[in-house]
N, C-alpha and C positions, 0 to 999 in steps of 0.2 A: 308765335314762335319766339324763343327767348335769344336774347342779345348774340350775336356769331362774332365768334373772335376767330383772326387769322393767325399764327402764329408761326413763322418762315421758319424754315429749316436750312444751313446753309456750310456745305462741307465743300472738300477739297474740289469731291467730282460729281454734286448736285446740287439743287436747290429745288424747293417744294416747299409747299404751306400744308400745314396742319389746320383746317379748318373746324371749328370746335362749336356746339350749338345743337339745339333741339328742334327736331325737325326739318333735318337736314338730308336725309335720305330720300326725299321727295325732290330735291333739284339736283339729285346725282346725275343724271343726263343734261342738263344745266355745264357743270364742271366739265363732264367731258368735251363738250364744245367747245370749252373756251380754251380746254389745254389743244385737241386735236383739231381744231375745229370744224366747223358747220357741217362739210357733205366729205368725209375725207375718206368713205366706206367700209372704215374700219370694221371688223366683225368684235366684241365686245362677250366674253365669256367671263362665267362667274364660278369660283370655286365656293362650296360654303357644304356644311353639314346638316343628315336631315333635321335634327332639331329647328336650329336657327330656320332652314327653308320652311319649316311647317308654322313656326311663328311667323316669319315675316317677309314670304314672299308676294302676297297679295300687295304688300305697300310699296315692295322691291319693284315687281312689275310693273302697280300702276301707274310709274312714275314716267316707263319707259313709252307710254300707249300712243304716247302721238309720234312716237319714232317708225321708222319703217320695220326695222331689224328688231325683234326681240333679241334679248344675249339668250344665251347657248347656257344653261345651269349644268355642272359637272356637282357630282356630289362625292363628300368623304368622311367617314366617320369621326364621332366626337373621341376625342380622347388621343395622349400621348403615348400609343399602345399603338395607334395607326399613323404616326410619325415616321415613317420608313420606306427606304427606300423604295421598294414594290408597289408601294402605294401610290411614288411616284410618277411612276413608270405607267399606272396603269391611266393617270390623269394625262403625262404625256401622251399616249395611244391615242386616247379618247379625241386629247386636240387633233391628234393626225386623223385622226380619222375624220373627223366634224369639218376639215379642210383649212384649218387652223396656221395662216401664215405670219410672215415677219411684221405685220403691220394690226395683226390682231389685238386688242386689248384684255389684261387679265382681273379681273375683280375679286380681292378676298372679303368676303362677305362672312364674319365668322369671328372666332378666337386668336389665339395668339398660334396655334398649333394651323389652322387656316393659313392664317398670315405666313407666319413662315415655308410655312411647302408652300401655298403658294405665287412668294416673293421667288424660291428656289426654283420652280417652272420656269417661272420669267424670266431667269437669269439664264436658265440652259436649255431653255427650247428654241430650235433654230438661232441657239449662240446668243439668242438677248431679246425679250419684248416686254413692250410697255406693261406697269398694272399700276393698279391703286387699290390703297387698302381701306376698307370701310369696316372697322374694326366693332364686336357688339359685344365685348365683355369689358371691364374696368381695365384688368390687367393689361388689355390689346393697344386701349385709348390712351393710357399713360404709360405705356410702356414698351412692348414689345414691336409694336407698329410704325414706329417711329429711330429711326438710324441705319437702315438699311440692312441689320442681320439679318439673313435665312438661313436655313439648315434642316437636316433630319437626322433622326438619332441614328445610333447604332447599341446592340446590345452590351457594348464597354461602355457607353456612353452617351448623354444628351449634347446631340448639335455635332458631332464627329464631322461630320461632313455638309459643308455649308459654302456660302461665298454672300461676300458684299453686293446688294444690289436693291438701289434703292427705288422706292415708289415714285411715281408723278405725282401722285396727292394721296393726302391720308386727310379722309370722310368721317371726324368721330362727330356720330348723332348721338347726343348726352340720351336721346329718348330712347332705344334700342338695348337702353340699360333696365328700364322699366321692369322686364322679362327676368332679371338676372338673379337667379335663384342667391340665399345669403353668400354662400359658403363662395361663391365665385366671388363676389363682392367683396367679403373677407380678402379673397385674395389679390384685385387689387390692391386694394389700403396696403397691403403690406409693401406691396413694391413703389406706394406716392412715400409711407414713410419712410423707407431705404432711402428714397429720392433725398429730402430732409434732410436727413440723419448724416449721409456722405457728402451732402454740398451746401444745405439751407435752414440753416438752426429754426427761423421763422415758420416756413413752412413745417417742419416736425412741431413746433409746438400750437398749429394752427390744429392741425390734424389731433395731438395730444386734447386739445380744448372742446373741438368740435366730435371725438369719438363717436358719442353716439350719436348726433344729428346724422353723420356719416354715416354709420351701421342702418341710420333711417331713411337714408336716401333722400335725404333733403337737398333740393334740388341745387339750393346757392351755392352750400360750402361745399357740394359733391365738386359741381362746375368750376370752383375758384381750385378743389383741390389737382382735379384733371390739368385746368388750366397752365400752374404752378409749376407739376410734373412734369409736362412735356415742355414748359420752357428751361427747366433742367437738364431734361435729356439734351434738346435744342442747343443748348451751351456748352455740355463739354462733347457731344459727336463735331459740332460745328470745330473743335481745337484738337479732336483725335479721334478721325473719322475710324482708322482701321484699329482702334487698340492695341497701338503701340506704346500708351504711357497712361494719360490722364483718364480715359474713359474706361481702364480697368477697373474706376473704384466703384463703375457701375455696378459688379461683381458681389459687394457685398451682401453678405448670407448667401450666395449661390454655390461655393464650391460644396459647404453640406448641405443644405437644400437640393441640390445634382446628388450627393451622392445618397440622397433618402428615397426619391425619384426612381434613383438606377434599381437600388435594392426592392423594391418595393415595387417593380416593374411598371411603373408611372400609372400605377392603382390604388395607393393606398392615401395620396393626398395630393391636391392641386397641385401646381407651380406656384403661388405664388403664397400657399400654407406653407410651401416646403422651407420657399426661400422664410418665412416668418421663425420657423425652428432651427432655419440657416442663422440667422441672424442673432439668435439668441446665443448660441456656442461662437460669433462673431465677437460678440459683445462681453463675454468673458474671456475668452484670448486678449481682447483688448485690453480690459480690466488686468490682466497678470502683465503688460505691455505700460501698463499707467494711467491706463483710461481712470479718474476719480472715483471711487466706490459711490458718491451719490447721484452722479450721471448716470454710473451704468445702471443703478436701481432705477433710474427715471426712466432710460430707454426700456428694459424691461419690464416694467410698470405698463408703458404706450403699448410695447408688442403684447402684453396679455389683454389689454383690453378690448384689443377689434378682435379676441375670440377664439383662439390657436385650436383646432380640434388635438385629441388624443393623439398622441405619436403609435405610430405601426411600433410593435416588438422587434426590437432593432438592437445589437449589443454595441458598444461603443467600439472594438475593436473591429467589428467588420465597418463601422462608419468608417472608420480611420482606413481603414483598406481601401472602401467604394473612393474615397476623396482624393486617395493616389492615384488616380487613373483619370481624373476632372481635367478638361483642354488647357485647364489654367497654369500647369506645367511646363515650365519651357525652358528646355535644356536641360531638364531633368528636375528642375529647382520649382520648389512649392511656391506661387505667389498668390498671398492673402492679401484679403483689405481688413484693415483694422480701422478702430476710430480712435482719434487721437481727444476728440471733443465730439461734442454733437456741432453738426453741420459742418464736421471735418475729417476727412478719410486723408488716409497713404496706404501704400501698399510694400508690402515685405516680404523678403524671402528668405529668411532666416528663420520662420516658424519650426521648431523642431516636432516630430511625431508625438513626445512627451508632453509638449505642450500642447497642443489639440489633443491630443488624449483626456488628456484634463479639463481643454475648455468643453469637449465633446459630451463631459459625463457632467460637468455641472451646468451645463445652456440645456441642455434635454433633459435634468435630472435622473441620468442614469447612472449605477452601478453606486447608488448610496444606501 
């Protein structure tokens, strides 16, 4: 097993460690001891999708065998199509019904769409219980598993309805990656290099250098990039836990990325493709805002090389529609991230319609 790094997470109203390494889903009953400990009877439930279970619940189990309790496997479909409410609901039931009380523990065993609903159970089944995230896509490990957001969408929109609620621990096994078909992969990278791009000139151009070892899943600069990532996240959730200021610049590419998502009824490309064609209509708003013409060539340079598939047929003015309607609104006012440099974000609310018009049709190249 390769080297385990711990790396703490630490906000207003938790602390938890991100623990990070290969072959690590084998001393998951290990952790939970040490958080809940030894005989405390807890009953131990797992949310995850049949994919992920058909991969890897033999190694999931066997890790449990010398426990008394097996956990309780709940299952939910792959994709941001079964993000909804109903869906919720129906995993609630299941817990009531399995006998599922205040002292229960919740496992997402899964993506970032796992993660989230099942962070979201946690937080409102019998008013609050324990989970942990054991995150198995790229995206999950460096990103979405990590700060406490949960949510599910609603048909105006991704995440409408959510609430803060963070994990006891978050379990990334770098090996669980192994499986990860490209295009998932692709979609991490994209959100290690938003990471970059808004906070860590260095990390962007580690990622810039190493492109395709990364696309290869070379196991060092993948780990150093995972690594890097969530001590990002770690840094600015730890100074604005609820995004109230600083951890908006998390956001960037996501308001068009959400509204490619919406339109496109979260079928026609990942989350974290979306946010990479987010990011590119980010990077020319910036560019007409004063970002340098040869930085934003460089950043769009990095974002075409981890591989962007084809954009859905989309016209630039229903984008500009979908993106009025993004949670990022508040008070009626558009707030964007822009890049001011690489490895430096703000955010703005002065973007006018006309100007994401523009940056909309020249980051997607459309309507030329």
């Amino acid at each position: 097993m390769s080297r385990v790094r711990t790396l703490p997470i630490h906000t207003a109203s938790a602390s938890y460690d991100v623990v990070l390494g290969d072959g690590l889903l084998a001393q998951l009953p290990q952790h939970l001891r040490a958080i809940f400990g030894e005989r405390t009877g807890r009953r131990v439930y797992v949310v995850t999708s049949p994919e992920i279970w058909a991969l890897w619940s033999q190694s999931f189990l066997s890790a449990f065998s010398t426990d008394a309790a097996q956990p309780l496997v709940l299952q939910l479909p792959a994709g941001e199509q079964h993000k909804r409410l109903a869906a919720l609901e129906r995993l609630a039931q299941q817990l009531a019904t399995a006998g599922a009380d205040r002292s229960s523990i919740l496992i997402a065993f899964g993506g970032g769409v796992i993660g989230d609903m099942t962070g979201f159970l946690a937080a409102i089944y019998m008013r609050g219980i324990d989970f942990i995230q054991v995150p198995t896509t790229l995206l999950a490990q460096v990103d979405s598993s990590v700060g406490g957001k949960t949510g599910v969408n609603l048909s105006a929109g991704k995440n409408l309805i959510g609430c803060f609620h963070h994990p006891r621990l978050v379990l990334a096994d770098t090996g669980l990656l192994r499986t990860l078909p490209s295009a998932e992969l692709r979609a991490g990278l994209f959100e290690s290099l938003k990471a970059g791009l808004i906070y860590d000139s260095q990390l962007f151009a580690y990622i810039e250098r190493h492109a395709e070892a990364l696309l290869r899943q070379e196991t060092e600069p993948l780990t150093h990039v995972i690594a890097e990532s969530v001590r990002i996240k770690a840094d600015v959730v730890s100074k604005d836990e609820r995004e109230s200021g600083l951890r908006m610049i998390l956001n960037f590419g996501h308001t068009l990325g959400h509204a490619i998502e919406a339109l496109t009824q979260y079928r026609g490309l990942l989350h974290g493709e979306a946010v990479g064609w987010g990011m590119r209509v980010a990077v020319e708003a910036s560019r007409m805002r004063g970002l340098p013409d040869a930085e934003a060539s460089r950043v769009l340079t990095a974002i075409d090389s981890l591989g962007l598939p084809p954009l859905p047929r989309l016209t630039p003015r229903r984008l500009l529609n979908a993106a009025a309607g993004d949670k990022k609104r508040i008070g009626g006012i558009r707030h964007f991230v822009l890049l001011q440099d690489i490895g430096r974000a703000s955010v703005v609310n002065d973007l006018t319609d006309n100007e994401l018009l523009r940056a909309i049709q020249a980051g997607l190249k459309l309507g030329r």
